[in-house]
MDAnalysis code that builds the backbone (N, CA, C; Angstrom):
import MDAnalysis as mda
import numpy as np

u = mda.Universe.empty(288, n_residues=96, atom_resindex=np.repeat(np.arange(96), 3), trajectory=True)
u.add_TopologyAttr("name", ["N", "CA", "C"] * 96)
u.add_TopologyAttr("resid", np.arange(1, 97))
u.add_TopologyAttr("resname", ["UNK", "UNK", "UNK", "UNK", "UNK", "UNK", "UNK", "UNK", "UNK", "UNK", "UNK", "UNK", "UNK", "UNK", "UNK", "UNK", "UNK", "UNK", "UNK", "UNK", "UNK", "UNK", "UNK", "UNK", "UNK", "UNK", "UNK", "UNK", "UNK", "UNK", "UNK", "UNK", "UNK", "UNK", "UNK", "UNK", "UNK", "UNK", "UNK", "UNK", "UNK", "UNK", "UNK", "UNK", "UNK", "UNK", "UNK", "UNK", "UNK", "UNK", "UNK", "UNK", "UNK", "UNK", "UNK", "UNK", "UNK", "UNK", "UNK", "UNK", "UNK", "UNK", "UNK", "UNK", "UNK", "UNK", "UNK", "UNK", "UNK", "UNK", "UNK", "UNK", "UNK", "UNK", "UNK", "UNK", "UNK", "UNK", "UNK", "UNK", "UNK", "UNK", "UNK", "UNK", "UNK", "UNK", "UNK", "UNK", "UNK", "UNK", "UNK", "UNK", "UNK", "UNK", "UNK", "UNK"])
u.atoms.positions = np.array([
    [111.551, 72.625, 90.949],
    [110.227, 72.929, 90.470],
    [109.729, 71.735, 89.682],
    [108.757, 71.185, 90.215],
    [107.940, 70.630, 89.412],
    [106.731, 70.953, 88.058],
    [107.292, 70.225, 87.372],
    [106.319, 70.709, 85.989],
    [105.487, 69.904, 85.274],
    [104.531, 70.116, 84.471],
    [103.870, 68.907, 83.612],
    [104.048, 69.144, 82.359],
    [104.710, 68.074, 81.511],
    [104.635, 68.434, 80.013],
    [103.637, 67.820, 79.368],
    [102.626, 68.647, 78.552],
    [101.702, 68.133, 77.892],
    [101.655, 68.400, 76.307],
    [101.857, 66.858, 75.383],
    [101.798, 67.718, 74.787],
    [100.517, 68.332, 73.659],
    [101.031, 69.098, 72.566],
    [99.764, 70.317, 72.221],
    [100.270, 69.872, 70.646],
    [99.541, 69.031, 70.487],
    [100.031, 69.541, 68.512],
    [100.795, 68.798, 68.259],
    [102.197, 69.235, 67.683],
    [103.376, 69.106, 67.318],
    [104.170, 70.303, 68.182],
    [103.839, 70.412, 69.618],
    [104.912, 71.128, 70.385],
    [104.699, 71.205, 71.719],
    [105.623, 70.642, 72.418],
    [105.570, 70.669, 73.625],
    [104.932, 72.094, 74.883],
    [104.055, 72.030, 75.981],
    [103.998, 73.265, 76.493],
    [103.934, 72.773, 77.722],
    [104.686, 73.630, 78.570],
    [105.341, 73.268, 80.229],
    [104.161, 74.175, 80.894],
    [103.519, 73.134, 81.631],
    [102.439, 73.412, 82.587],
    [103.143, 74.185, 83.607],
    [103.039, 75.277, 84.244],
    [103.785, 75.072, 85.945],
    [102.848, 75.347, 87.029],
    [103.444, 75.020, 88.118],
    [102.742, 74.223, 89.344],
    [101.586, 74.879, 89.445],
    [101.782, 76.434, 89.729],
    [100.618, 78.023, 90.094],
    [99.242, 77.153, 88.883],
    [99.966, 76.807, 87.787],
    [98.871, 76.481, 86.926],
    [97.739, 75.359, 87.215],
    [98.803, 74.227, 87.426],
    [98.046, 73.476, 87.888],
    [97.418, 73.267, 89.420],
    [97.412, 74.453, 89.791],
    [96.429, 74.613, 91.144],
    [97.231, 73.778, 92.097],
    [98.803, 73.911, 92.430],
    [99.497, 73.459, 93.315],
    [99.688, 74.681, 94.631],
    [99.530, 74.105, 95.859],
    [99.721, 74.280, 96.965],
    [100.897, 75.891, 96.789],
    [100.640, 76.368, 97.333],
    [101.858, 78.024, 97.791],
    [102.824, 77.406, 98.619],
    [102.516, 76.168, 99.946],
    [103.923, 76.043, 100.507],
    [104.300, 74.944, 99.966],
    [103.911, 74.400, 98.834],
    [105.280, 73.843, 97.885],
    [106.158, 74.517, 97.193],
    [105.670, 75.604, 96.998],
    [106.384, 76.579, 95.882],
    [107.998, 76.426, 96.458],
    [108.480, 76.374, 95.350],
    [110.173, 76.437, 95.511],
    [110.883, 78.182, 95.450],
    [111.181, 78.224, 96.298],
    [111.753, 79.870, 96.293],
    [113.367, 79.606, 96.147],
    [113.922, 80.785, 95.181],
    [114.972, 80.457, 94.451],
    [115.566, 81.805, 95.391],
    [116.804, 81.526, 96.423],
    [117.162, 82.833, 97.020],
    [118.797, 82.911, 96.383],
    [118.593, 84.357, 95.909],
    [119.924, 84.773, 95.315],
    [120.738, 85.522, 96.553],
    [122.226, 85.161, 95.799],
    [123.200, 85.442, 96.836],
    [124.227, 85.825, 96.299],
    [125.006, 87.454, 96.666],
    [125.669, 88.053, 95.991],
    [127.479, 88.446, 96.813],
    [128.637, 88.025, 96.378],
    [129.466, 88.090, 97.329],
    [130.023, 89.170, 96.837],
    [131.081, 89.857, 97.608],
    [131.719, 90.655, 97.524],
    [133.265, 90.043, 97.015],
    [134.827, 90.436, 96.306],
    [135.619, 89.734, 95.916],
    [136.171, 88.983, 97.192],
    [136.071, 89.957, 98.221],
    [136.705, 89.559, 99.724],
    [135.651, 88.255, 100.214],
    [134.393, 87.750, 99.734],
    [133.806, 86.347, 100.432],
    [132.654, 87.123, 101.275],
    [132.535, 88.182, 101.475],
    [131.766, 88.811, 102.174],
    [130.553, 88.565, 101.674],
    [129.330, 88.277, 102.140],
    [127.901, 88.579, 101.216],
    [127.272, 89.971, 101.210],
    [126.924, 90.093, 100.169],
    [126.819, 91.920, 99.994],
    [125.221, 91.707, 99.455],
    [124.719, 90.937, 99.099],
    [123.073, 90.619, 99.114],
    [122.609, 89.623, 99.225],
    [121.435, 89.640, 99.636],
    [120.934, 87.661, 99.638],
    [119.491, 87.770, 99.564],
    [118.696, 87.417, 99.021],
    [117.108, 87.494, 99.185],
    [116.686, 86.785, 100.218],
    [115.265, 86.991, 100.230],
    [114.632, 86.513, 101.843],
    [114.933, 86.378, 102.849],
    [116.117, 87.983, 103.091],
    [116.299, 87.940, 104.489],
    [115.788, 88.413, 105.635],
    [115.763, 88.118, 106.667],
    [115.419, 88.835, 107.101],
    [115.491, 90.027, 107.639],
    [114.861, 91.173, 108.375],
    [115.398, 92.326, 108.648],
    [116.561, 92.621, 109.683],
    [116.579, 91.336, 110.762],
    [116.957, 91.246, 112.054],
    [118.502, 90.682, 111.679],
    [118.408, 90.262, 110.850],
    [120.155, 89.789, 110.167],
    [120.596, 90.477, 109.175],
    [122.509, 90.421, 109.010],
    [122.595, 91.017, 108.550],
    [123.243, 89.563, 107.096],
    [122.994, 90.422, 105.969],
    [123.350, 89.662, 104.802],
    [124.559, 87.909, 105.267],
    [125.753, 88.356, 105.880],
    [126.297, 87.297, 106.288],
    [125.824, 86.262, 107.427],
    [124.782, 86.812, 107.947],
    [124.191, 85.965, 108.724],
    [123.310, 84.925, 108.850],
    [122.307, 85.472, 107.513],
    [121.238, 85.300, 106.711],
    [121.844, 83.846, 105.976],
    [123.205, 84.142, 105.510],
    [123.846, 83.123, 104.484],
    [124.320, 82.014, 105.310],
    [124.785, 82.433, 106.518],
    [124.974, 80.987, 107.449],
    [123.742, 80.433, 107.744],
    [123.047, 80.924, 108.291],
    [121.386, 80.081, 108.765],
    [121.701, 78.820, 107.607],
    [121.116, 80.318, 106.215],
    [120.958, 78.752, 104.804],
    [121.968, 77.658, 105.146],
    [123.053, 77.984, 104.963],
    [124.185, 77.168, 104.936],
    [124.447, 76.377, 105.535],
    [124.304, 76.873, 106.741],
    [124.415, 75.559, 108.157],
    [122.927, 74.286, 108.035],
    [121.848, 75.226, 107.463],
    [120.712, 74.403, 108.142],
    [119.933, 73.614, 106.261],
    [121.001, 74.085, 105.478],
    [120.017, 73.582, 103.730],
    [121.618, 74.024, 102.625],
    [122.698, 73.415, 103.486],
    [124.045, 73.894, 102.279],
    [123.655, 72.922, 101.219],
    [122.902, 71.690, 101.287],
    [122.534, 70.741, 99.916],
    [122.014, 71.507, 98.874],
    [121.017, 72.422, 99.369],
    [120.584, 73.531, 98.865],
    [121.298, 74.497, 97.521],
    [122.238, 74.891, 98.017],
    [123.220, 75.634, 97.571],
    [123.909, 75.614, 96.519],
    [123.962, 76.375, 94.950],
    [124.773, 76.011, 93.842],
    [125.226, 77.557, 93.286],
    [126.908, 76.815, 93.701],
    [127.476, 78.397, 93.000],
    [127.067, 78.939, 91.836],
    [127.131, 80.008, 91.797],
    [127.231, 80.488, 90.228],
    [128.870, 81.507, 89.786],
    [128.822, 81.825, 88.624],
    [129.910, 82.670, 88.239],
    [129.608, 83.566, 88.682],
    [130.956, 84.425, 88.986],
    [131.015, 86.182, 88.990],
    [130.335, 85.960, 90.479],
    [130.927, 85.578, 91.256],
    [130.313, 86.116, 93.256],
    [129.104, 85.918, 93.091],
    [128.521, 84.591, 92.254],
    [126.562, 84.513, 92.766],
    [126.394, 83.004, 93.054],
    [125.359, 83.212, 93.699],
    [124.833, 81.710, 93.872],
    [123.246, 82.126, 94.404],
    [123.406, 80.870, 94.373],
    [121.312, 79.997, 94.699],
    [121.405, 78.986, 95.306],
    [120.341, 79.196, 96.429],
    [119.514, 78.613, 97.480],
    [118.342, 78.037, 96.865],
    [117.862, 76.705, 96.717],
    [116.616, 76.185, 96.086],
    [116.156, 75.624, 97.450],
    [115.013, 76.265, 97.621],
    [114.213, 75.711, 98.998],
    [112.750, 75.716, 98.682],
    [111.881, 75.087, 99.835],
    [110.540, 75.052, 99.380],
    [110.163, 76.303, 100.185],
    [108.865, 76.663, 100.059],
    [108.688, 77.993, 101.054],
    [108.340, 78.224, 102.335],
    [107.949, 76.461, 102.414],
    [107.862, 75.740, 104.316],
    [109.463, 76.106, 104.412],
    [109.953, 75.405, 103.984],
    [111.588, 75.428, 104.851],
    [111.801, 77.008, 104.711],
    [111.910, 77.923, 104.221],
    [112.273, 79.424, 104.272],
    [111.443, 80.018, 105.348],
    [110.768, 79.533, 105.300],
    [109.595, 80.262, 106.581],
    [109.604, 79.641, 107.542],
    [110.487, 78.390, 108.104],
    [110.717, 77.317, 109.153],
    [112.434, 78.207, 109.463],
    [113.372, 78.237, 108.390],
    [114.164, 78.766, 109.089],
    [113.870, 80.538, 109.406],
    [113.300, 80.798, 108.937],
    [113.307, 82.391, 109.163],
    [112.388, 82.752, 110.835],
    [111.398, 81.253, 110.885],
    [111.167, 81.269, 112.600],
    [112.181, 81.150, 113.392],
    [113.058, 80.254, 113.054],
    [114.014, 79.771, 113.416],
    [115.310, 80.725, 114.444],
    [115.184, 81.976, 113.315],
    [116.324, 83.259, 113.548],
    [115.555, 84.262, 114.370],
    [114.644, 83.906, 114.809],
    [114.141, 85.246, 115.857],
    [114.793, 85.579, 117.008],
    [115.167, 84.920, 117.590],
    [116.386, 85.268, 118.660],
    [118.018, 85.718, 118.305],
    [118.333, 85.859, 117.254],
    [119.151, 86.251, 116.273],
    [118.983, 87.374, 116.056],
    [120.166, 88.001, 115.610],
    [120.792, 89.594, 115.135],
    [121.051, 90.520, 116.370],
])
């Protein structure tokens, strides 16, 4: 995400993009991803309907793993723009 710091006074205030009248398919979409202890994915945002959670997580993976930063406790994040989420999600129509 891009931001603008401007500052106000004696205190900093973080512009963000929506504010400054930036474009919707720049927007960065943050997709969460939830495993099971077994490695399984048991949720993932912006998937689609036609896949199922582990499937959803290979697309990302195979086609934006740069993307990708674990988190603790079975989570992680996908940082993509909302062209590329909507480029791969054309992508999977012949899929599931």
């Amino acid at each position: 995400m891009s931001a603008k710091i401007e500052i106000v006074g004696c205190r900093f205030v973080i512009v963000s993009d929506q504010e400054q009248g930036t474009d919707m398919d720049s927007q960065e979409i943050i997709i969460h991803v939830r495993f099971a202890p077994n490695g399984r994915v048991i949720q993932i945002s912006e998937r689609p309907a036609k896949l199922t959670p582990n499937q959803w997580f290979d697309v990302l993976n195979t086609r934006a793993s740069a993307a990708y930063r674990p988190l603790a406790r079975g989570r992680g994040v996908f940082r993509l723009s909302r062209t590329a989420v909507d480029g791969f999600k054309q992508q999977t129509v012949g899929l599931g």
